[in-house]
Each structure stands twice: as structure tokens, then as C-alpha cells.
N, C-alpha and C positions, 0 to 999 in steps of 0.2 A: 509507523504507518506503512512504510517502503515493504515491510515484512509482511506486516496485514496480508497485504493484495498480492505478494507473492506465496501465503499461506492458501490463500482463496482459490488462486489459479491452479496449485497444486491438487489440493480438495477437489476442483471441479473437474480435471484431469481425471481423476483415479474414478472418480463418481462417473463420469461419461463415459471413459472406460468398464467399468462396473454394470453401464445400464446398457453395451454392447455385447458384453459375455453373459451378463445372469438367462436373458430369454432363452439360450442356447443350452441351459438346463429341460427346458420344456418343448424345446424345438420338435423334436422329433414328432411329438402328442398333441399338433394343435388346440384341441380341445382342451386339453390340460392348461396350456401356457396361455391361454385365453381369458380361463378361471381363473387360475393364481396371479397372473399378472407380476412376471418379475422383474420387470423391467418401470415397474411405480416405486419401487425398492429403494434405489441412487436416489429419485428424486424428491420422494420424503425426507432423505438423510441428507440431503442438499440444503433443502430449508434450515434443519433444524444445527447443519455444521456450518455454516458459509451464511447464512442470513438470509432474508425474503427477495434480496435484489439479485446477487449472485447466485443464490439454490434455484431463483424464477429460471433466469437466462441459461444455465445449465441445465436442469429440468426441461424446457424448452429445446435444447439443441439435441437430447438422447433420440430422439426419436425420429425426426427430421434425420440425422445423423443415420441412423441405425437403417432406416429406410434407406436412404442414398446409398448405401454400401450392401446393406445384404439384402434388399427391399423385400423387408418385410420390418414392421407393416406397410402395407401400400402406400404409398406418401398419400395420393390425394385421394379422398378425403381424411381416412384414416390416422395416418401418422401428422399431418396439421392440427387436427383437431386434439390428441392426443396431444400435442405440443403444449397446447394451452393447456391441457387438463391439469399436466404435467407441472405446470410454471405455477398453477394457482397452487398446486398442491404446497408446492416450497416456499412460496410466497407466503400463504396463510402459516403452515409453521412457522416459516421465521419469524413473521409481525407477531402470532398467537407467544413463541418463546421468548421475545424482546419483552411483551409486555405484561406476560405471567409469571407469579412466584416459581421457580427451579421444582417442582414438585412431581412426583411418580404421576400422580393425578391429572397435575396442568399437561404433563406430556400429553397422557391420551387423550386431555380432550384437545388440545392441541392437533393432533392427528387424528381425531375423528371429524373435527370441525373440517380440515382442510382436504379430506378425503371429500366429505360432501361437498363443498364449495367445485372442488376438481372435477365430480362428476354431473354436478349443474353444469357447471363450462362447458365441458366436454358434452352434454347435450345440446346447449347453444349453439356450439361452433357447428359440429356434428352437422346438424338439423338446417342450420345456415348455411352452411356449404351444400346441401344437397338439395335443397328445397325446389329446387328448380328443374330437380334429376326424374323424370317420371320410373326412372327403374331403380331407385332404392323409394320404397317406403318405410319412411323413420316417423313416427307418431309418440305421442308419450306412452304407450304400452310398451313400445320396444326401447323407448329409451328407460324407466321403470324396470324392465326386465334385463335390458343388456348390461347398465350401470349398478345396478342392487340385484337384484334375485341375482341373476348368473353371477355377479361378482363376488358372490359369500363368500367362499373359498378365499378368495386371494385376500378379501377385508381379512379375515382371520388371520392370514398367513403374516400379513402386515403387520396388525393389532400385536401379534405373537414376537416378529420381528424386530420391527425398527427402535420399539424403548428400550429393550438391553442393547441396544448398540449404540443408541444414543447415551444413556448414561454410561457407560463401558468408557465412552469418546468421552463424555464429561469429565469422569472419575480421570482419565488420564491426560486431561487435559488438551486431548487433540480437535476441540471445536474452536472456529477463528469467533464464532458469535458470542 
């Protein structure tokens, strides 16, 4: 057990760390790092190594985190809301890999499912937090556009990404879930 949670904390380490250095591939190109979104990266791999409670909370701290120190993205509203997006993301993979068969298939839909779930939230919170702001106007057009159309790119990038590294991490055994 003792090992577990020191497995977890280590995982969450390396993955926070992870979700402070990747944006800083795209940094230069806002536009770019916008689309791709590299910093959703750690917090996929969160859920699906470390499970829905610890990949949530870690998930949740990259961004907050990451704001606080290089601020970007802007903590409020931005990086809050991103927080949650974040934490459902890992969250839904963990519960979706806890309680589907190990399969190529269960993977993505595992991480399609919690990609959408994340980017519900991240409308919620988003739209909750500003509602009251007359100088951001956020409607469902722009949440429609800002979470899917503009996000192609980086869904792909994901899609592409995260299940060979999740099973890579299987095959070798290095997931605590």
C-alpha cells in the first residue's frame, strides 16, 4: 500500500512537471499551443497511470501551477477553469479504465469520452466564471468553436499520442492503476 502512494506521488511529480515543460514546445506560436494543447497531454496520462482520484488532483494542479509561475495561462478565468477541465479529463479515464476491458478500443473510447466530459466542464466553469463579466462574451457559439472546431488539431494530436504511451506504460508495467 505504503508503495502504491509513493508510486502515485512520484507519477504525479514527473506528470506536473511534464505539464510545465510541454506548452513551452508551442510557446513561442500562441496560436499553435492554443490548438494543440500540450499541456492536456500529463493530464490524460494522469488518469489513465495514477487513477481518477490522483490523475483528477494532478490534472487539476498543472495549470493553476503553471499559471502561478510562468502565468500563462492567466489564472482567472482561464487557468481555473482549465483546472476542472483538466481533473475531469483524468478523472473520466481513470473511472472509464477501472471499469472497461484493457482493450486498444476501450482506451480511445475512454479518452474520447473524457475529452468530451472535460470540454463540457471547461464550458461550465468557463461561462460561470464570467457571466457576470460584461467584457468577455462566451455563448455556446464560442464555447462550440473554442472547445471543438479550434480544438481539432490538438483532439488529433491526443488521439495520436496518449494510447501508445499508455500501453507502452502498460506493457512495462509502469501504471500504479
Amino acid at each position: 500500500m505504503k508503495n502504491r502512494i509513493i508510486k502515485k506521488i512520484t507519477y504525479c511529480a514527473v506528470l506536473i512537471a511534464l505539464g510545465m515543460v510541454l506548452p513551452f514546445l508551442t510557446g513561442q506560436i500562441p496560436e499553435v499551443g492554443s490548438a494543440l494543447s500540450p499541456i492536456h497531454i500529463p493530464a490524460l496520462l494522469a488518469g489513465f497511470t495514477v487513477g481518477p482520484v490522483w490523475g483528477g488532483l494532478c490534472a487539476f494542479i498543472i495549470p493553476i501551477l503553471r499559471s502561478l509561475i510562468f502565468i500563462m495561462p492567466p489564472l482567472f478565468p482561464k487557468a481555473l477553469a482549465m483546472a476542472f477541465e483538466m481533473a475531469a479529463y483524468a478523472a473520466v479515464c481513470g473511472i472509464l479504465q477501472r471499469n472497461l476491458p484493457k482493450s486498444i478500443g476501450h482506451l480511445y473510447l475512454s479518452q474520447i469520452s473524457a475529452m468530451l466530459a472535460g470540454r463540457i466542464v471547461y464550458g461550465i466553469v468557463f461561462a460561470l466564471f464570467t457571466m457576470n463579466n460584461p467584457d468577455i462574451n462566451y455563448g455556446f457559439t464560442a464555447f462550440i468553436m473554442g472547445s471543438f472546431v479550434e480544438a481539432v488539431p490538438g483532439i488529433v494530436l491526443h488521439l495520436a499520442i496518449v494510447p501508445p504511451i499508455v500501453l507502452a506504460l502498460r506493457k512495462a508495467r509502469l501504471t500504479v492503476e
